[in-house]
FIVEXDREN-562792 format. One record per residue (C-alpha): residue number from 1; y, x negated, z negated. Coordinates in steps of 0.1 Angstrom, whole numbers, m for minus. Layout:
REM FIVEXDREN-562792
+-----+-------+-------+-------+
| seq |     Y |     X |     Z |
+-----+-------+-------+-------+
| NUM |     Y |     X |     Z |
...
+-----+-------+-------+-------+
***
This chain:
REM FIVEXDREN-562792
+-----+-------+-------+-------+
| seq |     Y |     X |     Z |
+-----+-------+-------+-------+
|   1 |  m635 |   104 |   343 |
|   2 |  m642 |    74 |   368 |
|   3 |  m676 |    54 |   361 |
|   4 |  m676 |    17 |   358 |
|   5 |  m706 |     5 |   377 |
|   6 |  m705 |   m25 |   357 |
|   7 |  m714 |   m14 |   319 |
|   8 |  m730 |    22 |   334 |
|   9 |  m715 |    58 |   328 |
|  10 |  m707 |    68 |   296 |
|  11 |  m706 |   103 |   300 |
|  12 |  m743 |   114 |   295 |
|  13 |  m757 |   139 |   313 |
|  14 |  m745 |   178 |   312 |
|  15 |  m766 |   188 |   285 |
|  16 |  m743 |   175 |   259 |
|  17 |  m770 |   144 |   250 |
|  18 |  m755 |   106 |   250 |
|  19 |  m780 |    79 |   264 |
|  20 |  m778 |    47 |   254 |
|  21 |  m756 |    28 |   274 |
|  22 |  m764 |     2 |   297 |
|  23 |  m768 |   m35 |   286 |
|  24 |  m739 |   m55 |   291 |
|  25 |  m744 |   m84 |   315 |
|  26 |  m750 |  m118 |   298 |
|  27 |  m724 |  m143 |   310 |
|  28 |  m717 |  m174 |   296 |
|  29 |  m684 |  m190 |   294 |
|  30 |  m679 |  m226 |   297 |
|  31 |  m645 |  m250 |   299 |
|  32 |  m652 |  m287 |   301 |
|  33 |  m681 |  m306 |   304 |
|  34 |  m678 |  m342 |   296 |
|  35 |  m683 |  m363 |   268 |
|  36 |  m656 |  m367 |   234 |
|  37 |  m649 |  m374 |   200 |
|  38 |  m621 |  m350 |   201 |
|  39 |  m625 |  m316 |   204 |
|  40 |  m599 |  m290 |   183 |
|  41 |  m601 |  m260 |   208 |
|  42 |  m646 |  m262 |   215 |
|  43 |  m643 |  m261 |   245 |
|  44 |  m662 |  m290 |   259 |
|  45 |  m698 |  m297 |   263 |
|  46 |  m713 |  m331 |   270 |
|  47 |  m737 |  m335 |   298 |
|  48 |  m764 |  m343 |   278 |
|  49 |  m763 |  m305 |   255 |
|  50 |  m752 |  m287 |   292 |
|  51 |  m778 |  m301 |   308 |
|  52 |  m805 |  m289 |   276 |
|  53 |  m787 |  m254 |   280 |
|  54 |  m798 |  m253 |   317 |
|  55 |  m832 |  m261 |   310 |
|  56 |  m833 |  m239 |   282 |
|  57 |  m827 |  m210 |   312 |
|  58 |  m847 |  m224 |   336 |
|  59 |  m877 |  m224 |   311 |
|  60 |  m873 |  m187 |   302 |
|  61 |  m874 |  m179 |   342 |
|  62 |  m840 |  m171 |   342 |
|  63 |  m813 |  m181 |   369 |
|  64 |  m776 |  m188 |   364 |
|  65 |  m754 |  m176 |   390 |
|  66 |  m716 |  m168 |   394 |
|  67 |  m700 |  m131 |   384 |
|  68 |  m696 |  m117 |   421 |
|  69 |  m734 |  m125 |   430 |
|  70 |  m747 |  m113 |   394 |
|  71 |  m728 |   m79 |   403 |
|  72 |  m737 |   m74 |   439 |
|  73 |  m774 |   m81 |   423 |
|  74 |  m763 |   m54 |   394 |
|  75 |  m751 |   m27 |   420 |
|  76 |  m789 |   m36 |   442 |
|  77 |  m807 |   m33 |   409 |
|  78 |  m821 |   m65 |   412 |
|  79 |  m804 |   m84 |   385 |
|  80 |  m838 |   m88 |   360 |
|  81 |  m836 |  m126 |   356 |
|  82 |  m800 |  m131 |   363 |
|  83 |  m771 |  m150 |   343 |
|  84 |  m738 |  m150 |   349 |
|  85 |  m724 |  m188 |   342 |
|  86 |  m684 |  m190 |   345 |
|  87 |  m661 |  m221 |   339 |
|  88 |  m625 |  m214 |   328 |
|  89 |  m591 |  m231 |   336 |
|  90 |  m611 |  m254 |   365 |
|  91 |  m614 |  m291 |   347 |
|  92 |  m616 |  m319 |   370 |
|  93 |  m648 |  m327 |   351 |
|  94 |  m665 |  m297 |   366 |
|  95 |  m673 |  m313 |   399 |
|  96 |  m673 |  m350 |   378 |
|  97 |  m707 |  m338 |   353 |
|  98 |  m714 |  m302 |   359 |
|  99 |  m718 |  m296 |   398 |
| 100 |  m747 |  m319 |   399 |
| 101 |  m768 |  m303 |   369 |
| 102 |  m758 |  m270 |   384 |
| 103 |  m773 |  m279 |   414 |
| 104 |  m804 |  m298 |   399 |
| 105 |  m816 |  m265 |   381 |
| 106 |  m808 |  m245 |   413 |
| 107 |  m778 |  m227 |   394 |
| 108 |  m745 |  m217 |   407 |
| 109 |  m715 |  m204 |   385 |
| 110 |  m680 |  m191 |   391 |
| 111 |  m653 |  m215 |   390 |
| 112 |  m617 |  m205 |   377 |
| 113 |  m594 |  m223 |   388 |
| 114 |  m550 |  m228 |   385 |
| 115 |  m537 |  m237 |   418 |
| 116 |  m499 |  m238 |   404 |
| 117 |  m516 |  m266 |   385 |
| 118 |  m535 |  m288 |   416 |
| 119 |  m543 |  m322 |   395 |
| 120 |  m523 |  m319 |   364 |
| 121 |  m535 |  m311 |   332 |
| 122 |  m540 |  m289 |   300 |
| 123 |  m505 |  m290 |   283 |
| 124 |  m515 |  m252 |   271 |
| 125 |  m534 |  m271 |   242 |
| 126 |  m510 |  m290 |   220 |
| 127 |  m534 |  m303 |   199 |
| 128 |  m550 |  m319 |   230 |
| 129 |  m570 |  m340 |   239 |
| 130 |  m554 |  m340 |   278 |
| 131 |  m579 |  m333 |   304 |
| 132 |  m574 |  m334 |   339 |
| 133 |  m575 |  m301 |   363 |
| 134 |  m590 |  m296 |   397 |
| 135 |  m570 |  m307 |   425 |
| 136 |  m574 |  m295 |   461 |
| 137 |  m603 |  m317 |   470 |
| 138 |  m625 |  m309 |   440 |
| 139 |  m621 |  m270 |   446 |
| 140 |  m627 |  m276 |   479 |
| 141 |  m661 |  m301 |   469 |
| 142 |  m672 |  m267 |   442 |
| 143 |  m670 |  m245 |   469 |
| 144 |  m685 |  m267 |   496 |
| 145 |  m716 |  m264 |   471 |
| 146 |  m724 |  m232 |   468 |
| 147 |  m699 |  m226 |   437 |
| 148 |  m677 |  m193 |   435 |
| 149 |  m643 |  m200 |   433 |
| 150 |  m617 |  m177 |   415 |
| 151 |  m584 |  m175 |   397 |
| 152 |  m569 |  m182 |   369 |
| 153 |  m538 |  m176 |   375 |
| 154 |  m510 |  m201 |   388 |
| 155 |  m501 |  m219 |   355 |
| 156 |  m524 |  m206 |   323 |
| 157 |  m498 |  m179 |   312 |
| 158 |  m506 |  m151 |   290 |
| 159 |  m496 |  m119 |   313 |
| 160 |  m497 |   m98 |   283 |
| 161 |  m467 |  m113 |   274 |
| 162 |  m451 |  m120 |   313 |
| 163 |  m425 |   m97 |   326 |
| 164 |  m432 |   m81 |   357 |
| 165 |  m426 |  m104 |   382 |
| 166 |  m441 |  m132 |   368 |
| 167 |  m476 |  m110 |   359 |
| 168 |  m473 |  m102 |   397 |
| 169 |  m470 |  m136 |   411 |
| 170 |  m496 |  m150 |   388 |
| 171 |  m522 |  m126 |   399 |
| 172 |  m514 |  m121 |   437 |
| 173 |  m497 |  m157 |   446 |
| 174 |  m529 |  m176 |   428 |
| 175 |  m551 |  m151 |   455 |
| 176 |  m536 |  m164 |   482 |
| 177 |  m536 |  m200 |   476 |
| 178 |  m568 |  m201 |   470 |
| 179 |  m577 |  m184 |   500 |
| 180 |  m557 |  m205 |   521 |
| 181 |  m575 |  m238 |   503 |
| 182 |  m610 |  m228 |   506 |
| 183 |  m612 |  m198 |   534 |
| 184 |  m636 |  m178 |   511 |
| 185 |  m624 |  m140 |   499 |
| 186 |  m615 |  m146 |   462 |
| 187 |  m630 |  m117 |   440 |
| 188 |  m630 |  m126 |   406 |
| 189 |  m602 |  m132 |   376 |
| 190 |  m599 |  m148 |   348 |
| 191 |  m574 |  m137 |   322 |
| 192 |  m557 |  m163 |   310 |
| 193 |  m567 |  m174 |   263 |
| 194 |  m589 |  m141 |   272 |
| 195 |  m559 |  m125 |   270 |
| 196 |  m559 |   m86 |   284 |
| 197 |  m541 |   m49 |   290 |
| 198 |  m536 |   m25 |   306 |
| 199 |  m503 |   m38 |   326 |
| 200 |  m526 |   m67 |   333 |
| 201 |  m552 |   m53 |   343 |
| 202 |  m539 |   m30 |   369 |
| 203 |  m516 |   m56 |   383 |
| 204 |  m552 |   m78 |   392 |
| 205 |  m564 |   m45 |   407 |
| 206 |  m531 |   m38 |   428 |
| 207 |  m536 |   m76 |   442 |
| 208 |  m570 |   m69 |   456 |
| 209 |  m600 |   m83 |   430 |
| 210 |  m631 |   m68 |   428 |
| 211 |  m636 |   m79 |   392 |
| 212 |  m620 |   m97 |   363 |
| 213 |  m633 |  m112 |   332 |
| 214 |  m621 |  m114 |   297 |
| 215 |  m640 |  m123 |   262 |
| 216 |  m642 |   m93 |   246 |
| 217 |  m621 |   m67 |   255 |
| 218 |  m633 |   m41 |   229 |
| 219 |  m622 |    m5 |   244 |
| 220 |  m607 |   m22 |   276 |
| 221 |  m639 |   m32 |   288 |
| 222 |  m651 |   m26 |   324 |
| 223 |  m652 |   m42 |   357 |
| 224 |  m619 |   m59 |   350 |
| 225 |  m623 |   m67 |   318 |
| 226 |  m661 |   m78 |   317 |
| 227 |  m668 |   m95 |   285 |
| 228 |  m685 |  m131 |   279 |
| 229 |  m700 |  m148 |   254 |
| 230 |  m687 |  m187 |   241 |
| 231 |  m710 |  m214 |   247 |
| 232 |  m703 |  m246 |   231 |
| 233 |  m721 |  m282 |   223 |
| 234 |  m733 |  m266 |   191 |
| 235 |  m753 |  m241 |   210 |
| 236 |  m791 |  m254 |   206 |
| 237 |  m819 |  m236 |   222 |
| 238 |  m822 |  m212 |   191 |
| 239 |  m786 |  m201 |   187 |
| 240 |  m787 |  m194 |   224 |
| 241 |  m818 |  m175 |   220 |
| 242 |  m796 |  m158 |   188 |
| 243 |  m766 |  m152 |   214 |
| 244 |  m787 |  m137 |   240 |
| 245 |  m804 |  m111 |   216 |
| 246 |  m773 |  m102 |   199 |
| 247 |  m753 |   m97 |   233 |
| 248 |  m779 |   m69 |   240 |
| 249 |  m768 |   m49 |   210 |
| 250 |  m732 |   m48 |   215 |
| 251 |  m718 |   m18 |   220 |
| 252 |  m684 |    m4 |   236 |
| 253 |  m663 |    22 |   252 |
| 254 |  m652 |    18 |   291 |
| 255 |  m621 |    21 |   294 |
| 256 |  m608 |    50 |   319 |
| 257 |  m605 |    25 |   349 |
| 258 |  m616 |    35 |   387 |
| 259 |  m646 |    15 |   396 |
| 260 |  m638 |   m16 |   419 |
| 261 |  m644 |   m18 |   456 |
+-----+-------+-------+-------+
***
């Protein structure tokens, strides 16, 4: 059976015993980061809490950084220290609050972005409130400053549910566009309401990524379906002390998947 270099191999060795797998890697997941009054989905965080969060890291001698450098670190065993900080569906607040803060605490993070969406905004979310997506010029400004930039898909569309041509040109048109805007190799996915499969995830292999991330993908989980944990504005310093621990523990299958390039 193929090993996952991301989440270790859970064969054991030939003598029949199991070892404990390896740790999963902590990464965060953020959306928005501005302030509101108005917030059905949690997925902002105001300045103010991201910017406690941050500190909270720094403090404990730990580093945020986006998913392709925490795995290259992973692979060199040199991760000790290391945070994986991601930012779904690309706000236009990102560059707006977050880049600066990143920057201050000498953090990067992974940016995922919708570039069949350049400027427009969040009508995925019903309940609202409307916020405002990256255009062209603010992916270009993340990446200009040290941030990784990856996909998202074109539009926010749940490819578990996408016939086949769609599922394809969300995962391989999206590459391309954003390789055209920023000249930078795009490694990284981001499955769209955490959404995953199989289908899905060997269509983001076929297009070329080296990763992809989900939430929690239960028995899918593995370099393309790495999981995350929710950070929010309710997230003090002791509940993310309580996330941290508790991420350590979790336990999972791999599912059969080849390792990535």
């Amino acid at each position: 059976m193929p090993v996952d270099t991301a989440v270790g191999d859970p064969r054991g060795p030939l003598t029949g015993s199991r070892p404990r797998p390896a740790a999963p890697l902590w990464m965060a997941m953020y959306h928005s980061v501005t302030h509101t009054t108005h917030d059905p989905y949690h997925v902002t965080v105001s300045p103010q809490r991201f910017e406690r969060q941050l500190r909270w890291l720094r403090r404990r001698g730990l580093k945020g950084v986006g998913v392709a450098e925490l795995l290259r670190a992973r692979a060199a065993g040199t991760r000790r220290g290391l945070v994986g900080l991601t930012f779904d569906d690309g706000y236009a607040d990102f560059t707006a609050e977050a880049l600066a803060l990143l920057h201050r605490y000498e953090c990067t993070a992974t940016v995922f972005v919708l570039p069949g969406l350049l400027g427009a905004a969040n009508d995925w979310d019903p309940l609202g409130p409307r916020k405002q997506l990256l255009d062209e010029r603010g992916i270009q400004q993340a990446a200009t400053w040290g941030m990784e930039i990856a996909s998202h898909g074109l539009r926010h569309l749940d490819l578990t549910h996408a016939d086949e041509e769609t599922l394809h040109r969300e995962v391989r048109e999206s590459r391309q566009l954003l390789l055209d805007l920023t000249g930078h190799e795009v490694a990284g996915f981001c499955y769209p309401y955490g959404a995953v499969d199989l289908r899905a995830i060997d269509a983001v292999r076929a297009a070329g990524y080296q990763y992809a991330c989900a939430i929690d993908a239960g028995p899918l989980t593995g370099r393309f379906a790495l999981p995350r944990v929710h950070i929010g504005e309710r997230d003090t310093s002791w509940r993310l002390h309580l996330k941290r621990g508790l991420h350590r523990w979790r336990r999972y299958e791999p599912a059969d998947l080849p390792e990535g390039p």
